[in-house]
TORBAVO-64112 format. One record per residue (C-alpha): residue number from 1; residue in three letters; x, y, z. Coordinates in nm, 2 decimals, padded with zeros to 4 digits. Example, Ala and Ser with C-alpha at 12.3 -4.5 7.8 and 13.67 -1.06 7.14 Angstrom:
// residues 2
<bavex 1 ALA <01.23 -00.45 00.78>> <bavex 2 SER <01.37 -00.11 00.71>> 
END
This chain:
// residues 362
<bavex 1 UNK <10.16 -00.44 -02.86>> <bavex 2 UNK <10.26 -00.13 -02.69>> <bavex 3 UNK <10.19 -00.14 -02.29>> <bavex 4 UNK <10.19 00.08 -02.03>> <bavex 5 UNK <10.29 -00.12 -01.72>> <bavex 6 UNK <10.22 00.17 -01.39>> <bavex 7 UNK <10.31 00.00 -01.03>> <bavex 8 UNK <10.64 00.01 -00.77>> <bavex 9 UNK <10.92 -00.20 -00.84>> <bavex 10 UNK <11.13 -00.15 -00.49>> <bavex 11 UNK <11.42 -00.17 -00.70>> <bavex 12 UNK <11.56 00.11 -00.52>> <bavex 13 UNK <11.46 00.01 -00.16>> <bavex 14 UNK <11.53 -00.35 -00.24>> <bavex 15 UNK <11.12 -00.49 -00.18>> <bavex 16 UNK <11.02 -00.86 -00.19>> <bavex 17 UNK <10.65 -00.81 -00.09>> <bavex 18 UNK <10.41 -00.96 -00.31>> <bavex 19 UNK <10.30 -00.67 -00.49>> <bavex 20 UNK <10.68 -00.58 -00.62>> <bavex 21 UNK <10.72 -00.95 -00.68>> <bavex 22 UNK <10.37 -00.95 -00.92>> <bavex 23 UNK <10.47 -00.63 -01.10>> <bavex 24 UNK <10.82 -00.76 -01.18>> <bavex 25 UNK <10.72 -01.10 -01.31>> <bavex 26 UNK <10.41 -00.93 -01.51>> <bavex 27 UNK <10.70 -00.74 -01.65>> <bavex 28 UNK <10.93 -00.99 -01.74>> <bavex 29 UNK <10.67 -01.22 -01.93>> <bavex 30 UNK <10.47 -00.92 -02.08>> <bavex 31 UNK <10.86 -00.93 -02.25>> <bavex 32 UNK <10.90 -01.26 -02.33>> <bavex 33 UNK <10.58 -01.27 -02.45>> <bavex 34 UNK <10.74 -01.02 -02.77>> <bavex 35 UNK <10.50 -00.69 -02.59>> <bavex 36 UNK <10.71 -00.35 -02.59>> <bavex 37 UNK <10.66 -00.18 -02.25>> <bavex 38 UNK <10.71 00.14 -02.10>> <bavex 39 UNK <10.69 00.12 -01.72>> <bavex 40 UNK <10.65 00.39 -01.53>> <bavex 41 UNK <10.79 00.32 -01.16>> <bavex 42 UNK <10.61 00.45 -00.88>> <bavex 43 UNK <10.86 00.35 -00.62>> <bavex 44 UNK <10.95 00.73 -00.59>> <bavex 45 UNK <10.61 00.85 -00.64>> <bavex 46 UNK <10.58 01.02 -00.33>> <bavex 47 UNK <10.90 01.26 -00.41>> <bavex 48 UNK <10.78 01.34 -00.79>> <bavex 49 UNK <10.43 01.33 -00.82>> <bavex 50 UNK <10.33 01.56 -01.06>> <bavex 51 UNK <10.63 01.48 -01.29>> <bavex 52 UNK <10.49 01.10 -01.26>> <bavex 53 UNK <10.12 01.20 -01.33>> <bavex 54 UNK <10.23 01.41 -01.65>> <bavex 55 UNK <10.44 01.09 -01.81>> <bavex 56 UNK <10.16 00.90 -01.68>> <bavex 57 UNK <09.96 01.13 -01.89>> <bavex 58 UNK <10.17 01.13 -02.17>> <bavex 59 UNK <10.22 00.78 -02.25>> <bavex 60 UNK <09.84 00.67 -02.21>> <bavex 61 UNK <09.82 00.85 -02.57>> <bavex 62 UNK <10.15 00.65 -02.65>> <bavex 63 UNK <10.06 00.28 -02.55>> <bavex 64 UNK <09.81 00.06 -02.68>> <bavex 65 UNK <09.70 -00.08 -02.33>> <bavex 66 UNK <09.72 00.01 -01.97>> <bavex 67 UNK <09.82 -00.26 -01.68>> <bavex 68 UNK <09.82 -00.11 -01.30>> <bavex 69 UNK <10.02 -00.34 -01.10>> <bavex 70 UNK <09.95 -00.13 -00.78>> <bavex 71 UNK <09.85 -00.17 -00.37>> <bavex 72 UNK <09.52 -00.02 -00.27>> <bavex 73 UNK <09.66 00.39 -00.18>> <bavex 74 UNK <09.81 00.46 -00.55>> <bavex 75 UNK <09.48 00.30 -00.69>> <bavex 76 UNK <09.25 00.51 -00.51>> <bavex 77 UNK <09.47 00.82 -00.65>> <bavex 78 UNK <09.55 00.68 -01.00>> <bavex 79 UNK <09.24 00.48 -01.13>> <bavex 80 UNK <09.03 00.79 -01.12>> <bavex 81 UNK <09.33 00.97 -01.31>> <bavex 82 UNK <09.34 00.74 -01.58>> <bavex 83 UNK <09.03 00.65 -01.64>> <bavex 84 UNK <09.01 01.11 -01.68>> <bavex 85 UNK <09.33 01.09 -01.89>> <bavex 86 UNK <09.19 00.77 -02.09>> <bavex 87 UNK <08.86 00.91 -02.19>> <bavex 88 UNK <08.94 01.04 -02.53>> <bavex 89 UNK <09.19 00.78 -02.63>> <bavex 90 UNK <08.98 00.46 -02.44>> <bavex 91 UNK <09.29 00.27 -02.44>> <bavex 92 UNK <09.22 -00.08 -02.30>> <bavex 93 UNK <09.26 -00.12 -01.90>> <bavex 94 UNK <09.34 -00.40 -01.71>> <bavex 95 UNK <09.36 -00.43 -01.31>> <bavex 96 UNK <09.53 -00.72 -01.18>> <bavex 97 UNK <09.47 -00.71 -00.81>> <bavex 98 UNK <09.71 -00.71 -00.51>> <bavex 99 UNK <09.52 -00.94 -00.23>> <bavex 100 UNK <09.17 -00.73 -00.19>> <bavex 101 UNK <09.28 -00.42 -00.41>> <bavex 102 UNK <09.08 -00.16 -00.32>> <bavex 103 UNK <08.79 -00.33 -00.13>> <bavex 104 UNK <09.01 -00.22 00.20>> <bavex 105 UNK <08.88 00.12 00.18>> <bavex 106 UNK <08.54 -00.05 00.24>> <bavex 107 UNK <08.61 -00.32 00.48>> <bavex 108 UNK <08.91 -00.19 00.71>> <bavex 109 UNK <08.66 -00.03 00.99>> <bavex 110 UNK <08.55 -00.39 01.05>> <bavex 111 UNK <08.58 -00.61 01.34>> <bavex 112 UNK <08.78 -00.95 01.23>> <bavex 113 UNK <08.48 -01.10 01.28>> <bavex 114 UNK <08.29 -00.87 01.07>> <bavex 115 UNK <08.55 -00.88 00.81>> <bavex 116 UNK <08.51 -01.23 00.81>> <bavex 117 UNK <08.14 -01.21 00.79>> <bavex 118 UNK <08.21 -00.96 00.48>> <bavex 119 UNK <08.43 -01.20 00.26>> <bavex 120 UNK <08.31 -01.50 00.32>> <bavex 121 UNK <07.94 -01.51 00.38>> <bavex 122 UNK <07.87 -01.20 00.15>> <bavex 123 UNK <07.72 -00.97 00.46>> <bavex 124 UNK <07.82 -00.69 00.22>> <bavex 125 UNK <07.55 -00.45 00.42>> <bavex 126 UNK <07.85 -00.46 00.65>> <bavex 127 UNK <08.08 -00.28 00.44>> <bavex 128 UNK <08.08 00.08 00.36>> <bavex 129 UNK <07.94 00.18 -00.03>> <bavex 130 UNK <08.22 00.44 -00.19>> <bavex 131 UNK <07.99 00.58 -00.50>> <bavex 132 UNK <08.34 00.71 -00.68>> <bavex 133 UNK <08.57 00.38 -00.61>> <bavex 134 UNK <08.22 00.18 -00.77>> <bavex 135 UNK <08.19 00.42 -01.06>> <bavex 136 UNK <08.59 00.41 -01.13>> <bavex 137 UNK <08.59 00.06 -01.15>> <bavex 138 UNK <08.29 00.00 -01.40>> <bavex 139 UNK <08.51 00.19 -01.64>> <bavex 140 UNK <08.78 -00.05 -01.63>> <bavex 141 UNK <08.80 -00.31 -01.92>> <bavex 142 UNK <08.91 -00.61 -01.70>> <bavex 143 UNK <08.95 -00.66 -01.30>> <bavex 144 UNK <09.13 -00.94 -01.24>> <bavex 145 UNK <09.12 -01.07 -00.91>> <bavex 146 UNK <09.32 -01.40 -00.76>> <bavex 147 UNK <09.07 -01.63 -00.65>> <bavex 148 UNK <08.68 -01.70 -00.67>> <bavex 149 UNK <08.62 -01.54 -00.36>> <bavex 150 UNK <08.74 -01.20 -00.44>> <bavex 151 UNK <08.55 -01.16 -00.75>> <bavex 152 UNK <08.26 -01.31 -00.63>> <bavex 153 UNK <08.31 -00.99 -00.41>> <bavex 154 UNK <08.40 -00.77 -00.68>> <bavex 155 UNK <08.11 -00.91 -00.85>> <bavex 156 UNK <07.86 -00.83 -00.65>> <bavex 157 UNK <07.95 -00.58 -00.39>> <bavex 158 UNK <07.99 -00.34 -00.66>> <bavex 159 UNK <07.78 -00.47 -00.90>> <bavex 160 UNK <08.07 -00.57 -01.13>> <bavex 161 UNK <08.09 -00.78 -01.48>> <bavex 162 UNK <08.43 -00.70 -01.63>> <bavex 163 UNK <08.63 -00.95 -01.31>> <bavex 164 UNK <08.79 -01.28 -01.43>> <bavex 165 UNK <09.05 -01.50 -01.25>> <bavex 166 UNK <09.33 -01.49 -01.30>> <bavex 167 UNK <09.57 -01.69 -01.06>> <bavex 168 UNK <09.92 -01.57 -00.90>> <bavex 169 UNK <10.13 -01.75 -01.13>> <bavex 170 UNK <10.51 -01.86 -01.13>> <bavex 171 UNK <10.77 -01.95 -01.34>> <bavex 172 UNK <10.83 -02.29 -01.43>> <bavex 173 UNK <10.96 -02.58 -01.21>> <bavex 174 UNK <11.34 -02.57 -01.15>> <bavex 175 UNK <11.44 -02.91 -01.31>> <bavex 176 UNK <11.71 -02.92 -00.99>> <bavex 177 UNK <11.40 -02.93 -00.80>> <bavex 178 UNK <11.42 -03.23 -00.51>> <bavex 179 UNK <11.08 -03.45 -00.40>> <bavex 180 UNK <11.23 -03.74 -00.25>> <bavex 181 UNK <11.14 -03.73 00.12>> <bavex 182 UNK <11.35 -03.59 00.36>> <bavex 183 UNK <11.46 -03.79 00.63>> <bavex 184 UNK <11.67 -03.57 00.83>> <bavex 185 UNK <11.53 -03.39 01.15>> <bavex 186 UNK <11.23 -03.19 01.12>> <bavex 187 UNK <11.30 -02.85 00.92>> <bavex 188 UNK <10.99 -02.57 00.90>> <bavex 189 UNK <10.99 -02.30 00.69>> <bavex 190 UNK <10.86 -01.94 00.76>> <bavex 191 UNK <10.89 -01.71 00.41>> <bavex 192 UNK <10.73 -01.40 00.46>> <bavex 193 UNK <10.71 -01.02 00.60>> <bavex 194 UNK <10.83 -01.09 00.94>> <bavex 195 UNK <10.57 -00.85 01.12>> <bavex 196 UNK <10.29 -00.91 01.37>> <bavex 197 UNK <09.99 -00.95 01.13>> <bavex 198 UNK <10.16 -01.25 00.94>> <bavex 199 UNK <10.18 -01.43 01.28>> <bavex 200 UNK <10.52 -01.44 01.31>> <bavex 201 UNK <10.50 -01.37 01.71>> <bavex 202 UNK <10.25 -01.62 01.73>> <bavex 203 UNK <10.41 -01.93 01.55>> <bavex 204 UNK <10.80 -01.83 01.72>> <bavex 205 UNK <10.56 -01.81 02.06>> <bavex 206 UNK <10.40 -02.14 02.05>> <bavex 207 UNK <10.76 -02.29 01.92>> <bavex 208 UNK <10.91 -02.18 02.22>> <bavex 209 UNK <10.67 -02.46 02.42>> <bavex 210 UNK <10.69 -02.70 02.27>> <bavex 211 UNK <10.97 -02.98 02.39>> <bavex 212 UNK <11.02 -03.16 02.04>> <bavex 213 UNK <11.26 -03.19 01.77>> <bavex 214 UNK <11.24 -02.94 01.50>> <bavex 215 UNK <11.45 -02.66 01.33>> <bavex 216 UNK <11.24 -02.32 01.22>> <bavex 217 UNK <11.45 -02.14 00.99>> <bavex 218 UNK <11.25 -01.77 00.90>> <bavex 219 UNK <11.32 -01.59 00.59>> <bavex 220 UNK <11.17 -01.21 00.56>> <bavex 221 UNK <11.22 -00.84 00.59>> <bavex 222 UNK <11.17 -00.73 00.91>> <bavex 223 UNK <10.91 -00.52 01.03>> <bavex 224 UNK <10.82 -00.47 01.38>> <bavex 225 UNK <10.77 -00.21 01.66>> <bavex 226 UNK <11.04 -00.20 01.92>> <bavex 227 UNK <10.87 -00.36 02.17>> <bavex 228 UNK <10.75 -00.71 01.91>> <bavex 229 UNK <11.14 -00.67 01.80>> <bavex 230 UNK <11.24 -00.76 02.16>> <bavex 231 UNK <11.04 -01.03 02.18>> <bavex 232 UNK <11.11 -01.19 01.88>> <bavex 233 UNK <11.46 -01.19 01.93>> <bavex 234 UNK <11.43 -01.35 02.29>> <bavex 235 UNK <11.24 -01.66 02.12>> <bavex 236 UNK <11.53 -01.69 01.86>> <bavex 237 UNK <11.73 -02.01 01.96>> <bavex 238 UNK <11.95 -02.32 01.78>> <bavex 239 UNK <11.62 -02.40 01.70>> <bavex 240 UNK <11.42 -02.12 01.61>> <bavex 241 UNK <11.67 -01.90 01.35>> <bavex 242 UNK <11.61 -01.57 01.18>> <bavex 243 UNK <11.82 -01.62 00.80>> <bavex 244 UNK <11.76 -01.25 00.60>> <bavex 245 UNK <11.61 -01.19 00.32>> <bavex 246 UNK <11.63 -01.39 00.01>> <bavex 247 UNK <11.52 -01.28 -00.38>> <bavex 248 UNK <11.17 -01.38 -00.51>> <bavex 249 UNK <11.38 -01.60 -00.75>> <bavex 250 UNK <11.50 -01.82 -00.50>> <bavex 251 UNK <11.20 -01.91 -00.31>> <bavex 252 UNK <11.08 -02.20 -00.46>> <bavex 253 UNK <11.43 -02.35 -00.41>> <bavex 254 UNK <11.46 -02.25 -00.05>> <bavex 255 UNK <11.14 -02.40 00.03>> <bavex 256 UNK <11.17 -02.71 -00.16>> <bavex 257 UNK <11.42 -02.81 00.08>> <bavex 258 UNK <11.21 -02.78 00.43>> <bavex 259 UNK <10.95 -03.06 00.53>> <bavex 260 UNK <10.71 -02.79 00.62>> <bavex 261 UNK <10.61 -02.40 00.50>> <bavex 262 UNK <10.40 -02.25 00.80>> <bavex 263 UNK <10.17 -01.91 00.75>> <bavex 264 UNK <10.02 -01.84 01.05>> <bavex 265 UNK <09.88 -01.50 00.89>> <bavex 266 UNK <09.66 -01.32 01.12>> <bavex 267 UNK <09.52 -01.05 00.79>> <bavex 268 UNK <09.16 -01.14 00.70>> <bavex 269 UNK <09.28 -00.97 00.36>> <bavex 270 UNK <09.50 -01.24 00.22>> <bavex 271 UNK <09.46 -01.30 -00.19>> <bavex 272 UNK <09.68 -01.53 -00.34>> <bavex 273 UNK <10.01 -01.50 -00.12>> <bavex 274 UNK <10.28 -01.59 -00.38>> <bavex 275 UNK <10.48 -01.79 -00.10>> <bavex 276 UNK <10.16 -02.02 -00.07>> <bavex 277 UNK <10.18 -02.05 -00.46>> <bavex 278 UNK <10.55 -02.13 -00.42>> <bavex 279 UNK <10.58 -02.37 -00.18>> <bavex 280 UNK <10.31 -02.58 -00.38>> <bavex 281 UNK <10.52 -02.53 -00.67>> <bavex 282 UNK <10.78 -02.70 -00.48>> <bavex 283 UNK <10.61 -02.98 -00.30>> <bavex 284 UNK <10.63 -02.85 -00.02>> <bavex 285 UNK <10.30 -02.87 00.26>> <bavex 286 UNK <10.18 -02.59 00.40>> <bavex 287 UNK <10.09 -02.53 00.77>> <bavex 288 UNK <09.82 -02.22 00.77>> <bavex 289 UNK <09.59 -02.02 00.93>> <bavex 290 UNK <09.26 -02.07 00.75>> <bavex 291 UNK <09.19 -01.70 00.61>> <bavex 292 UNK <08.90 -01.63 00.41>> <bavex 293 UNK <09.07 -01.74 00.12>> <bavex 294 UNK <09.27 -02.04 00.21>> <bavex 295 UNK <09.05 -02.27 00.10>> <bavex 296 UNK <09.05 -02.16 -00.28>> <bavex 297 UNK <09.41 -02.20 -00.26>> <bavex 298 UNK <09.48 -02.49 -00.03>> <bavex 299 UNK <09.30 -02.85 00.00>> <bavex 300 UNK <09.30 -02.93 00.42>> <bavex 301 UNK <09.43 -03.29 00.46>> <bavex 302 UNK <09.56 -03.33 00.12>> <bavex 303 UNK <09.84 -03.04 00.08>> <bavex 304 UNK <09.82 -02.83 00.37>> <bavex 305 UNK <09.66 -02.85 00.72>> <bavex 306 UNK <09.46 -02.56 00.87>> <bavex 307 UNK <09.44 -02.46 01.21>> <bavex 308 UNK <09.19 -02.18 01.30>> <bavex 309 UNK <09.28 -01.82 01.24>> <bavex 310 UNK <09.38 -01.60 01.53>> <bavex 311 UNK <09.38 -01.91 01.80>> <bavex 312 UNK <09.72 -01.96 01.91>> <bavex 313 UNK <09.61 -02.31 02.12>> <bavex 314 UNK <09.53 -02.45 01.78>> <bavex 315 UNK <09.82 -02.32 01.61>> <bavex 316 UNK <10.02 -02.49 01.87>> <bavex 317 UNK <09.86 -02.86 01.88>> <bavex 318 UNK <09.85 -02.81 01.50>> <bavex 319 UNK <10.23 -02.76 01.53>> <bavex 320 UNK <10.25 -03.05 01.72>> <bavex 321 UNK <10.09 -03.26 01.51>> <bavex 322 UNK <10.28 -03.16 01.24>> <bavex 323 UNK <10.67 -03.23 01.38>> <bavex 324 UNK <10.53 -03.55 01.52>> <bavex 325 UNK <10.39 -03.70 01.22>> <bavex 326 UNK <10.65 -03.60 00.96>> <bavex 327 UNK <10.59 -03.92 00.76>> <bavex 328 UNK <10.23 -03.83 00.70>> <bavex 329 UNK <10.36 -03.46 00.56>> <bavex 330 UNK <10.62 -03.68 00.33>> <bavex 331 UNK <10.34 -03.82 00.18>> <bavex 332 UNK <10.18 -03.46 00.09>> <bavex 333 UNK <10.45 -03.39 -00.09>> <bavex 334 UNK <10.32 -03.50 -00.40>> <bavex 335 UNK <09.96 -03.36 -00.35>> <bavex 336 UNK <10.14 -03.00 -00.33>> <bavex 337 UNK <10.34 -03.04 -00.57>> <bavex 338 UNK <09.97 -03.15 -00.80>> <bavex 339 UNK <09.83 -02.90 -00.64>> <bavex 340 UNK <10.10 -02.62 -00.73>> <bavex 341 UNK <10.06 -02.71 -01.12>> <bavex 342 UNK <09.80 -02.46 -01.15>> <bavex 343 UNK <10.02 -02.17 -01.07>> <bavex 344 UNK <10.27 -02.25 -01.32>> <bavex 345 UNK <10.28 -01.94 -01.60>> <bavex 346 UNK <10.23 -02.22 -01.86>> <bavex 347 UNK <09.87 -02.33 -01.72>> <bavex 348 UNK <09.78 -01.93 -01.69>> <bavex 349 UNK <09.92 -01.83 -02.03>> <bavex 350 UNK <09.67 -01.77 -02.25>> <bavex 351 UNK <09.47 -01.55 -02.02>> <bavex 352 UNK <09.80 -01.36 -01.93>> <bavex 353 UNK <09.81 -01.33 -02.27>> <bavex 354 UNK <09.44 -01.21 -02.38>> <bavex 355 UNK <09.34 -01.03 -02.07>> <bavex 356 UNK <09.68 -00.86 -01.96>> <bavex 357 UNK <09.85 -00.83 -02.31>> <bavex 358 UNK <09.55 -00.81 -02.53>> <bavex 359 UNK <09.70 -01.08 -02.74>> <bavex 360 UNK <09.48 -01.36 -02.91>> <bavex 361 UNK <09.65 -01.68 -02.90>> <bavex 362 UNK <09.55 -01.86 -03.30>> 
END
């Protein structure tokens, strides 16, 4: 099988957000997996567009299957394009999503409130009907979204039937991997894009009053205004510390050793956030904001604890519980780490395999 793998690798600029992260490990196993695959990067898309369109072109006649491992801007430009360049040849074509894919074109002139109205009770009159984007995506073969939610959304804000799950799988577990509890101090992780709408000011914010014990180590690329920079750096401390960036490869790891992984995400767009994925993975329970979608990822009370999105008070006393009740989050280790098992590439294999690779397993 000959596939034509089309998304950014921020190779070049060094990325670790989740799209680069999905397109890299879709990559690798597509490889494994005994696939041939010509990818064409779009990290430098905006300086060579045409020359990327025309091998774009090109190699749709070449490959036996398309995969577009791409954010919401280059799939409003390059469905339409290869579903035009793919009308003779009607290679197969396969979108794995990136959080909402392209449903942010009808949902981001929405109140947070109306958003949340949107995703979660299915007020779709709320959102705005693109003709083209619903057209575009009826010619793909198979849309494959993260969790229930979004293709229920797919499914019936655009009047779709080609969406199936498929979760934001991992590699497997690290045999170095430790669950025993920890019993020194109280260590929190933060493992994300360290900008304002993953709550980042928020969580560093409430941290700063409270008068307990704990350690917040935060792990991210940094990407803030001038003015949110300042004020992050004055709530850095011995306690609260800011540790770079680490590869996608080492997450699991890193997390595994921290009593806590807190996502206070403030983006009513969330899929599947791989870190969420991870720290299950590794046993570690999660603190975070309850997003449309946190609950078809994460059990409240059993291996995570949700405070309510956007409400800093709650985030705070849910903070506080946390720190002060580190036995109870010992005992959640072992409900992540169940939990986690279903985002293991082994438990998502043979609908990698069929829907991604268009490989049937005997």
């Amino acid at each position: 099988m000959r596939i034509l793998l089309i998304g950014n690798s921020g190779l070049i600029a060094k990325l670790s957000d989740g799209q680069t992260a999905k397109l890299r490990l879709y990559k690798k196993k597509m490889i494994d997996e005994g696939c041939e695959v010509v990818h064409i990067d779009l990290e430098r898309f905006s300086r060579h567009p045409f020359s990327i369109l025309r091998n774009i072109k090109k190699q749709i006649k070449l490959c036996d299957r398309i995969v577009l491992v791409s954010g919401e801007r280059a799939c409003r430009l390059l469905i339409p394009f290869i579903n035009k360049k793919n009308k003779k040849t009607k290679r197969p074509f396969v979108l794995p999503l990136i959080g909402a894919g392209v449903l942010h074109f009808s949902i981001d002139h929405l109140s947070d409130y109306d958003k949340n109205r949107f995703l979660v009770n299915g007020e779709y009159e709320l959102g705005k009907k693109n003709k083209k984007i619903t057209k575009e995506l009826k010619k793909i073969d198979y849309i494959l979204p993260e969790t229930e939610l979004i293709r229920k959304v797919y499914s019936e804000f655009y009047g779709l039937s080609n969406c199936v799950i498929l979760n934001n799988f991992r590699e497997q577990l690290d045999d170095s991997l430790d669950f025993a509890k920890n019993n020194n101090g109280f260590k929190m992780i933060y493992l994300s894009r360290v900008n304002e709408i993953k709550g980042i000011l928020d969580l560093v914010s409430c941290l700063n009053k409270i008068d307990l014990d704990y350690q917040l180590d935060i792990y991210g690329a940094v990407s803030l205004k001038p003015e949110q920079q300042i004020a992050f750096n004055n709530c850095l401390s011995e306690k609260i510390r800011y540790c770079g960036v680490i590869n996608s490869d080492e997450a699991v790891k890193t997390l595994n050793s921290y009593d806590l992984f807190v996502f206070p995400t403030r983006y009513f767009g969330e899929g599947t956030p791989g870190v969420v994925a991870e720290s299950l993975i590794a046993g570690t329970p999660v603190l975070s904001s309850n997003f449309p979608q946190a609950k078809y990822l994460l059990k409240d009370g059993y291996d995570s604890i949700f405070f309510k999105m956007l409400d800093t008070d709650d985030l705070k006393e849910k903070l506080i519980y946390c720190i002060s009740n580190k036995e109870l989050l010992n005992d959640m280790r072992k409900n992540a780490l169940e939990s986690g098992k279903k985002y293991l590439y082994k438990n998502e294999r043979e609908k990698f395999l069929k829907y991604v690779c268009g490989v049937e397993e005997e």
